[in-house]
KOLBA-554169 format. One record per residue (C-alpha): residue in one letter; x negated, y negated, z. Coordinates in steps of 0.2 Angstrom, whole numbers, plus 2048, in hexadecimal, padded with zeros to 3 digits. Each point is the difference from the previous one (the first is absolute). Layout:
  aa   xx   yy   zz
   a    X    Y    Z
...
! end
This chain:
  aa   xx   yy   zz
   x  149  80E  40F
   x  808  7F1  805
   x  7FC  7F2  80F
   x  810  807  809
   x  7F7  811  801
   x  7EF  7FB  804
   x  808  7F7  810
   x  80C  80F  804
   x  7EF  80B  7FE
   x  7F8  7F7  80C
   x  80D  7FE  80C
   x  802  811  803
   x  7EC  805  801
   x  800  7F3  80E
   x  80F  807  809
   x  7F6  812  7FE
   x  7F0  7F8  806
   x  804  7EE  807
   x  7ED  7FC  807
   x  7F6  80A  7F3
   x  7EC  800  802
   x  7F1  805  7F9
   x  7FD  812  806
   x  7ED  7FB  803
   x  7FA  7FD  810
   x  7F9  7F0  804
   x  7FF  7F3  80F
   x  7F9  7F2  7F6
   x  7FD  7F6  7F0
   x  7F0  809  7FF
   x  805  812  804
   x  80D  7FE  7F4
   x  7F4  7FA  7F1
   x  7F4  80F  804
   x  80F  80D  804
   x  806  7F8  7ED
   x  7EF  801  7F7
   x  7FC  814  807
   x  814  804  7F8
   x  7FC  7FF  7F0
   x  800  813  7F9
   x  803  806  811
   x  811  800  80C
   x  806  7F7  80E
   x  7FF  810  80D
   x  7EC  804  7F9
   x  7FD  7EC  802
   x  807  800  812
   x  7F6  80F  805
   x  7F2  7F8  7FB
   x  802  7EE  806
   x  805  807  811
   x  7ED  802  804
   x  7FC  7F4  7F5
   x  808  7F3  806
   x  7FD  804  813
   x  7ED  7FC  7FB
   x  800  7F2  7F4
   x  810  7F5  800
   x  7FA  7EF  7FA
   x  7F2  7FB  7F3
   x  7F2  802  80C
   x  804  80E  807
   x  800  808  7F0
   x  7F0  7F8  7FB
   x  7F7  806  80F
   x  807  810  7FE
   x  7F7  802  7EE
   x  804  807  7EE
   x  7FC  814  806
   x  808  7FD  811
   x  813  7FB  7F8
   x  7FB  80F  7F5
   x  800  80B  80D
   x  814  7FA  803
   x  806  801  7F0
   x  7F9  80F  7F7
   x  80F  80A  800
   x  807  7F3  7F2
   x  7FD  7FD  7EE
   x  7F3  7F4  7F9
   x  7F9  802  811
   x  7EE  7F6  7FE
   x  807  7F3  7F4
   x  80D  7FC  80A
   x  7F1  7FF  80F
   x  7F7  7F4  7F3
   x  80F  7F5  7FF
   x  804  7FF  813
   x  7F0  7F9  802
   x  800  7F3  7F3
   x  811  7FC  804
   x  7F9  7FE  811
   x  7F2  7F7  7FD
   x  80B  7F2  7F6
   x  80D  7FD  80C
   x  7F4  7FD  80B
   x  7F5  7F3  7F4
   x  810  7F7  7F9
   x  80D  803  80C
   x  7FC  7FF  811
   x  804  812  801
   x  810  7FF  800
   x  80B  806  7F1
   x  805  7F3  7F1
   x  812  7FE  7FE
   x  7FE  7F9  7EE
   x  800  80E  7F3
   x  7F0  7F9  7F5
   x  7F6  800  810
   x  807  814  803
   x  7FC  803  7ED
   x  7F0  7FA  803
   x  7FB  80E  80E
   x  7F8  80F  7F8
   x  80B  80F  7FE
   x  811  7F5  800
   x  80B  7FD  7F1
   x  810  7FA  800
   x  809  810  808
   x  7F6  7FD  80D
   x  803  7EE  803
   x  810  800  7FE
   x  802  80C  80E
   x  7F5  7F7  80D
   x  80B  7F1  7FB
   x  810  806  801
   x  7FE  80E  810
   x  7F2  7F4  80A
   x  806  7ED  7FA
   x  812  804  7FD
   x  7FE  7FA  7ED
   x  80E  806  7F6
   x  7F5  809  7F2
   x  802  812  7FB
   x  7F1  80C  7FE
   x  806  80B  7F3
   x  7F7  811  801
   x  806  812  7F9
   x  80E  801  809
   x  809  7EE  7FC
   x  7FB  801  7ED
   x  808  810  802
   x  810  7FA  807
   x  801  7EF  7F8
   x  800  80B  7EE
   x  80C  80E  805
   x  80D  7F5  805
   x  7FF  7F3  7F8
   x  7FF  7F3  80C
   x  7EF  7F7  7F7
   x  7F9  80B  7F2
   x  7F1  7FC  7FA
   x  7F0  808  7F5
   x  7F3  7FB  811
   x  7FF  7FC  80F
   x  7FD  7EF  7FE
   x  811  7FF  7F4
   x  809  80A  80F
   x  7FB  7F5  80D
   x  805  7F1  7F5
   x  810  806  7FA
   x  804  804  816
   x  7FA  7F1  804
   x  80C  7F8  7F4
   x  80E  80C  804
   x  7FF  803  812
   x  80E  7F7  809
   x  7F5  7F1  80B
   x  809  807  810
   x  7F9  814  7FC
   x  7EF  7F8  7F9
   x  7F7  801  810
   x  802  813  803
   x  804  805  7EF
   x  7EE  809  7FE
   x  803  80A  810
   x  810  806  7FA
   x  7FB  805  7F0
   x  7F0  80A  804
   x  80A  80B  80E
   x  80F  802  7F3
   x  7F3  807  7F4
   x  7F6  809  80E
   x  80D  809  807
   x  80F  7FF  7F5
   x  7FC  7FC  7EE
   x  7F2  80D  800
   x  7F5  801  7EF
   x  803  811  7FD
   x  813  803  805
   x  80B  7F2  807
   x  80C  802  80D
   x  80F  7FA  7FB
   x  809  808  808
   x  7F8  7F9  80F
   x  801  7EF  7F9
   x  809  7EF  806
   x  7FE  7F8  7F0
   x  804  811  7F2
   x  810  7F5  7FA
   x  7F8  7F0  7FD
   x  7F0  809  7F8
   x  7FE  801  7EF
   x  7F4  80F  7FE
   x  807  808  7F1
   x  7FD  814  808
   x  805  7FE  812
   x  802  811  809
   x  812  7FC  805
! end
């Protein structure tokens, strides 16, 4: 895999999807830090079903205070880890209100700091809420990044470094959108479609299906 590739790769996932997104709902900073930390083990369609009420109840740090522990419970039961994720939200809450006027940090060591968030999570509040150009790499990118060969790496952390190293500046920005729907829908886990796929010539996945 060569730079010439990478940007050709790129150039074609944004011509496929030219303003990609999270597929989470969210209106804020704040409903998109919760919507993140409830994703964990859980997908976007159970998260939105459950921040639909969620959200219409409790949508800022008090809110969700005031709503209480058992309360956010009652919302989000229907996803996995249910009650520490509860636990979380409230001590994330609790924080952002002591340190941070309640609103969101846009620096990752104050994010990292919030109880439940890692560096995934950050680097999604960053890049989808602050327009930061990180990339989050879940399942999906780590996936994607190894079976094409556009940044291979033994982790996570060595796959977001090697993208971050290797993602043209102009793609950097969306690149974590791209990927994650490219391996969602396209590069599944299980079978790939590549017969389906944009970039199948420019891949270098040694048993693709075409």
């Amino acid at each position: 895999m060569n730079d010439a590739k990478r940007r050709e790769i790129f150039r074609r996932l944004q011509a496929e999807t030219p303003q990609p997104t999270t597929e989470l709902n969210y209106r804020t900073p704040f409903e998109l830090l919760i919507a993140v930390l409830l994703s964990a083990q859980a997908t976007d369609v159970g998260v939105n079903k459950a921040t639909a009420t969620l959200f219409a109840v409790a949508s800022t740090p008090e809110a969700m205070l005031a709503l209480g522990e058992e309360g956010v419970i009652r919302h989000i039961q229907t996803i996995g880890l249910y009650r520490s994720k509860a636990r979380h939200i409230m001590a994330t809450c609790h924080l952002l209100l002591e340190r941070h006027g309640g609103e969101v940090p846009q620096e990752r060591a104050a994010l990292e700091a919030l109880p439940g968030v890692g560096r995934k999570t950050a680097n999604v509040v960053l890049n989808t809420a602050f327009g930061q150009p990180t990339i989050a790499v879940d399942t999906h990118i780590f996936r994607v990044a190894n079976r094409t060969g556009i940044a291979p790496g033994k982790d996570v952390r060595a796959v977001e470094d090697g993208l971050m190293r290797k993602v043209p500046k102009a793609y950097r920005q969306d690149a974590h959108h791209w990927l994650i729907l490219h391996g969602r829908y396209v590069c599944k886990a299980r079978k790939p479609l590549c017969g389906r796929c944009p970039i199948v010539d420019l891949c270098e996945f040694s048993a693709k299906t075409v």
